[in-house]
Residue frames relative to the residue before (quaternion, step in Angstrom):
aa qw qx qy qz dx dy dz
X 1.0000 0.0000 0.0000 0.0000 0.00 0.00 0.00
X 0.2121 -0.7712 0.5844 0.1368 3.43 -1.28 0.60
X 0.1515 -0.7838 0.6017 0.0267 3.41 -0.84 1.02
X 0.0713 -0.8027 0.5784 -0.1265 3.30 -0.79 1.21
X 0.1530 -0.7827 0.6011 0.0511 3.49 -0.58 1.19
X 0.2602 0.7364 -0.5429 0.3086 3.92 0.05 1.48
X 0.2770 -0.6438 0.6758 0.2280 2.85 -1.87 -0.27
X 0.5637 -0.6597 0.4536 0.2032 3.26 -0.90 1.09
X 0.5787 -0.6032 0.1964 0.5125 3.60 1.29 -0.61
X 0.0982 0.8952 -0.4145 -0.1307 3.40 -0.78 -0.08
X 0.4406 -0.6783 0.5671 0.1558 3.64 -1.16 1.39
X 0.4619 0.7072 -0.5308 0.0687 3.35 -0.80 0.76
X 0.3873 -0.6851 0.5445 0.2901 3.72 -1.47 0.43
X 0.3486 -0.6602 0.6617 0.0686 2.92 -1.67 1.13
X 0.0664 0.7684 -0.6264 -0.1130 3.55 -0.43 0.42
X 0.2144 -0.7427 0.6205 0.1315 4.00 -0.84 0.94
X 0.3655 -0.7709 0.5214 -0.0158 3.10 -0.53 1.40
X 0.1232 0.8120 -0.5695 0.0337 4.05 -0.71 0.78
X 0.4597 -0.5813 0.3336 0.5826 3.47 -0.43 -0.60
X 0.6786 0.4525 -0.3572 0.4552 3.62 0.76 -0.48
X 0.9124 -0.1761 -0.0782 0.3612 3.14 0.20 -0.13
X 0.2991 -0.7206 0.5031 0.3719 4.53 -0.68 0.05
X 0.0935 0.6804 -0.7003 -0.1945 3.48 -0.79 0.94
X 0.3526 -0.4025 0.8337 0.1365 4.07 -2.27 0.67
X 0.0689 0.6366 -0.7488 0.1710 2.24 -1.41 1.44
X 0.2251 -0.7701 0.5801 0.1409 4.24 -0.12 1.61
X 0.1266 -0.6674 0.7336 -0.0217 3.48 -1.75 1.20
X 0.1400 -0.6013 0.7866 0.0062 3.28 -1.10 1.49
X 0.1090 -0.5939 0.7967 -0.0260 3.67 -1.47 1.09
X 0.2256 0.5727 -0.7868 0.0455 3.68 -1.48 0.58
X 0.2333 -0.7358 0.6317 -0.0718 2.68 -1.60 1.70
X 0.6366 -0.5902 0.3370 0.3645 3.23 -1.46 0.63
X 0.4701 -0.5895 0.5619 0.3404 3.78 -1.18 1.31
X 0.6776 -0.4557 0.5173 0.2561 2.57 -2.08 0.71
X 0.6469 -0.5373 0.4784 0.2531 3.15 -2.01 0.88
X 0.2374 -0.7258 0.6445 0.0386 3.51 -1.17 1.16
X 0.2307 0.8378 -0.4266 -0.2510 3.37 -1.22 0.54
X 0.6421 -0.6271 0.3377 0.2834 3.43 -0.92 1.30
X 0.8111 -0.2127 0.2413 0.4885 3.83 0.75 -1.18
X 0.2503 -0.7741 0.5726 0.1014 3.48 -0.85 1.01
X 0.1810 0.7921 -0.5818 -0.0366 3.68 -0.43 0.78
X 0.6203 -0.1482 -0.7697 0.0297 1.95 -2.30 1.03
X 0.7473 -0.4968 0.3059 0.3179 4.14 -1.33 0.97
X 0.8408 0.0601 0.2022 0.4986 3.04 1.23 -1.67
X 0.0058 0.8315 -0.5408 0.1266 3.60 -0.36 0.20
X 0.5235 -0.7493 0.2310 0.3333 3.60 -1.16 0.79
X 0.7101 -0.6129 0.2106 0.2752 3.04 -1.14 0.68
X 0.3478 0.7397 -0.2472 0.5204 3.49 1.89 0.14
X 0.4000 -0.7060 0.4517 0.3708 3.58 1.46 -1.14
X 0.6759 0.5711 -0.2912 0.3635 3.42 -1.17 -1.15
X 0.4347 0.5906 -0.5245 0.4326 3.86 1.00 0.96
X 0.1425 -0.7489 0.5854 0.2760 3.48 -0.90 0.08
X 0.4773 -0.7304 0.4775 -0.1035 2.44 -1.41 1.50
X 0.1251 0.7594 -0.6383 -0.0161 4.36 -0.09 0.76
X 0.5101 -0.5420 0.6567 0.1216 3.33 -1.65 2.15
X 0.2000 0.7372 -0.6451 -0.0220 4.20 -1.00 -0.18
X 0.4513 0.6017 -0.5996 0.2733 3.22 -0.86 1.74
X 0.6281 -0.5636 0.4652 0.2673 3.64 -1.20 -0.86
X 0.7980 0.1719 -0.2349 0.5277 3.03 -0.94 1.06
X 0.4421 0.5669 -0.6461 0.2564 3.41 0.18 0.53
X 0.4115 -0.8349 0.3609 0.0581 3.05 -1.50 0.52
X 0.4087 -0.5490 0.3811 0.6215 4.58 0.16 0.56
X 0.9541 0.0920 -0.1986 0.2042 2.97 -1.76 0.95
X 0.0339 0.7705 -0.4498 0.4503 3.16 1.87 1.52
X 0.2305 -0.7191 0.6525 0.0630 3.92 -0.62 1.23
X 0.3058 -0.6810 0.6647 0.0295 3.62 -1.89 0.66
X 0.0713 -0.7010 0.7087 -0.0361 3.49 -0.74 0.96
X 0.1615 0.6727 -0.7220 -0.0117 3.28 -1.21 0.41
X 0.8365 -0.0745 -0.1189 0.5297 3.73 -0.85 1.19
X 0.5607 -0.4865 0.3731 0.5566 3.87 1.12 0.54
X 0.4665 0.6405 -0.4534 0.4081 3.84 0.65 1.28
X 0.4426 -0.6936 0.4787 0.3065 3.78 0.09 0.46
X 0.2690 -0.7093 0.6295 0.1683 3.57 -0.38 0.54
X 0.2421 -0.7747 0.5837 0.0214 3.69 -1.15 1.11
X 0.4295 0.7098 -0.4681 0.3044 3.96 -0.22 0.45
């Protein structure tokens, strides 16, 4: 499973409100898509640990964390 903590984007008006006068003001945000992966190799490995392990997809991102069976991934 991937777990991604994003936003998908959002369009929205601000309008700043005084007594003299209202200025709107439109924000487009696009954020970065969620991580995809393509293929995990090797499938399997013992259950002791200490296999290396290559993630292969897109969009991942610096300082992205690995679990594998609730184990921290090291690399």
């Amino acid at each position: 499973m991937i777990r991604s903590k994003r936003l998908l984007g959002i369009i929205a008006t601000l309008a700043f409100m005084t007594s003299i006068a209202t200025l709107f003001v439109d924000v487009d945000v696009a954020l970065a898509q969620a991580p995809t992966v393509t293929s995990i190799s090797p499938t399997s490995g013992p259950a002791a640990g200490g296999t290396s392990v290559t993630i292969t997809g897109t969009n991942f991102v610096n300082g992205a964390t690995v679990t594998i069976g609730g184990a921290s991934a090291t690399g």
